[in-house]
N, C-alpha and C positions, 0 to 999 in steps of 0.2 A: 595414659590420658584418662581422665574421669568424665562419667558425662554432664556434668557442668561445660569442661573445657570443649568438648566435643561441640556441643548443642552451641556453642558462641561459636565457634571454628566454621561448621558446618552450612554451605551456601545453598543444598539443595535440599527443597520445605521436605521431601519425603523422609529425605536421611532425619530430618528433624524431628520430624513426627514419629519415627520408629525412636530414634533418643528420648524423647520424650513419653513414649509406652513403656520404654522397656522401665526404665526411672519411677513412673507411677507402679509398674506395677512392683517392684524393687519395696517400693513404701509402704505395699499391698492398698492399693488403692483399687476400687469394683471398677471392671472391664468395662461395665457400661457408665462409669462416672468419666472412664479414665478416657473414652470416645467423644461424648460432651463435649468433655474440657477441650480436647484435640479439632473437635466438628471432623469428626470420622466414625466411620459406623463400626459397631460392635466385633465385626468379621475383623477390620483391619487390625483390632487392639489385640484380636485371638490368635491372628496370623505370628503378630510380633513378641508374645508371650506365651509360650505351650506350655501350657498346663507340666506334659511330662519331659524330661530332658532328651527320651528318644526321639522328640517328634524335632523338625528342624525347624529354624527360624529365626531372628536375629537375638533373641534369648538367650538362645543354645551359642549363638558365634559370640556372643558378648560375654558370656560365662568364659569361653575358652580363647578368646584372642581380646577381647577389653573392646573398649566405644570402636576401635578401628574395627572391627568386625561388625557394625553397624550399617559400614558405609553398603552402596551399591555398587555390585560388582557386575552387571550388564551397562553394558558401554554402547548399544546401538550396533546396526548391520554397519556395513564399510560403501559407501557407493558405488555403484559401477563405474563411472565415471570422477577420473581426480581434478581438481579444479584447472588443471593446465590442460585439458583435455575437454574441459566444458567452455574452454573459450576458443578452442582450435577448431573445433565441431561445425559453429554456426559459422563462422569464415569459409569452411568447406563448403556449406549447406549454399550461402550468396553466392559463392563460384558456382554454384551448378545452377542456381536458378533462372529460369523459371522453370525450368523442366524435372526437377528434383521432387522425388514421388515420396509417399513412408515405406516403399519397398527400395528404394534405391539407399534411402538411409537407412534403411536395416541392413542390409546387406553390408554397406560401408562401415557401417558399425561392428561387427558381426567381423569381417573380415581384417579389420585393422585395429580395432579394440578389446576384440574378442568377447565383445558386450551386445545381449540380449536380454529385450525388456520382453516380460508377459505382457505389459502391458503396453494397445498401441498409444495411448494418450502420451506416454514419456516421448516417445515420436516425435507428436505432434506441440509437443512443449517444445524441444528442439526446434523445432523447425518458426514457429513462435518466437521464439529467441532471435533466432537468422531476419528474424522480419516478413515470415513468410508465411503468407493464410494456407490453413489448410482443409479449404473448405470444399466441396465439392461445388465443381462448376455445371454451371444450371447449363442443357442441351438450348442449343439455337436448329432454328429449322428457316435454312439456308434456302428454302424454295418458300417460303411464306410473301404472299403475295399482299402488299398493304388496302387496294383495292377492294380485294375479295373479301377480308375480314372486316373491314366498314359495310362494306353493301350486307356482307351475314348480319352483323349487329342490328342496323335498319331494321333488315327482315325481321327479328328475333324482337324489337319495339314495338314492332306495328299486329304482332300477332299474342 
């Protein structure tokens, strides 16, 4: 495949733009013209053209495997959770509610998923999801006397 055919094939802009570096500079086109034309900075055109053949970068894979050696080969982490799994969750989470904590879902997670997040916010997306605030509830004071706190106010005008 040439990169003509590639750079028309190709749907993701970054695979494009390295097709496109590796190409100008193939023409011997200047690094900083060849950034310009791209609207990328100088670094990225030097990443994708080394100078020498030891140095790696999609120069060096295009020499030895063609425009497919262009493409990107990081595909993203895997999520903890599969999507049949993220719709089973929140149905769990309304069964328990209201009494369903972020340690209760951790736990249930944890124990039947075998999934733990660092972070607690994925928790509380979860629980979001299920339709469930998870806010901290503000203390009530069960002995507050509505009387007393008018007569204090009064007081607290007049002085």
């Amino acid at each position: 495949m040439s990169l003509e055919e590639f750079s028309e094939q190709v749907k993701d802009v970054r695979e494009y733009k390295r097709g496109q570096a590796v190409k100008l500079d193939l023409e011997m086109y200047p690094r900083k013209l060849t950034a310009e034309v791209l609207s990328v900075s100088v670094n990225f055109v030097s990443k994708q053209t080394p100078v020498l053949a030891m140095v790696g970068g999609p120069r060096v894979q295009y020499n030895k495997h063609g425009a497919a050696g262009l493409r990107l080969t990081h595909k993203g982490s895997k999520g903890f959770l599969c999507e049949e799994d993220k719709q089973q969750v929140p149905g769990w989470i309304r069964e328990q509610a209201p009494s369903v904590s972020r340690q209760t879902l951790e736990a249930y997670l944890e124990s039947n998923y075998g999934v733990s997040y660092k972070s607690t916010r994925s928790y509380y997306q979860l629980m979001d999801k299920a339709g469930l605030s998870y806010k901290k509830r503000q203390a009530v004071n069960l002995a507050k006397d509505e009387q007393k706190v008018l007569r204090r106010r009064e007081e607290l005008k007049k002085s």
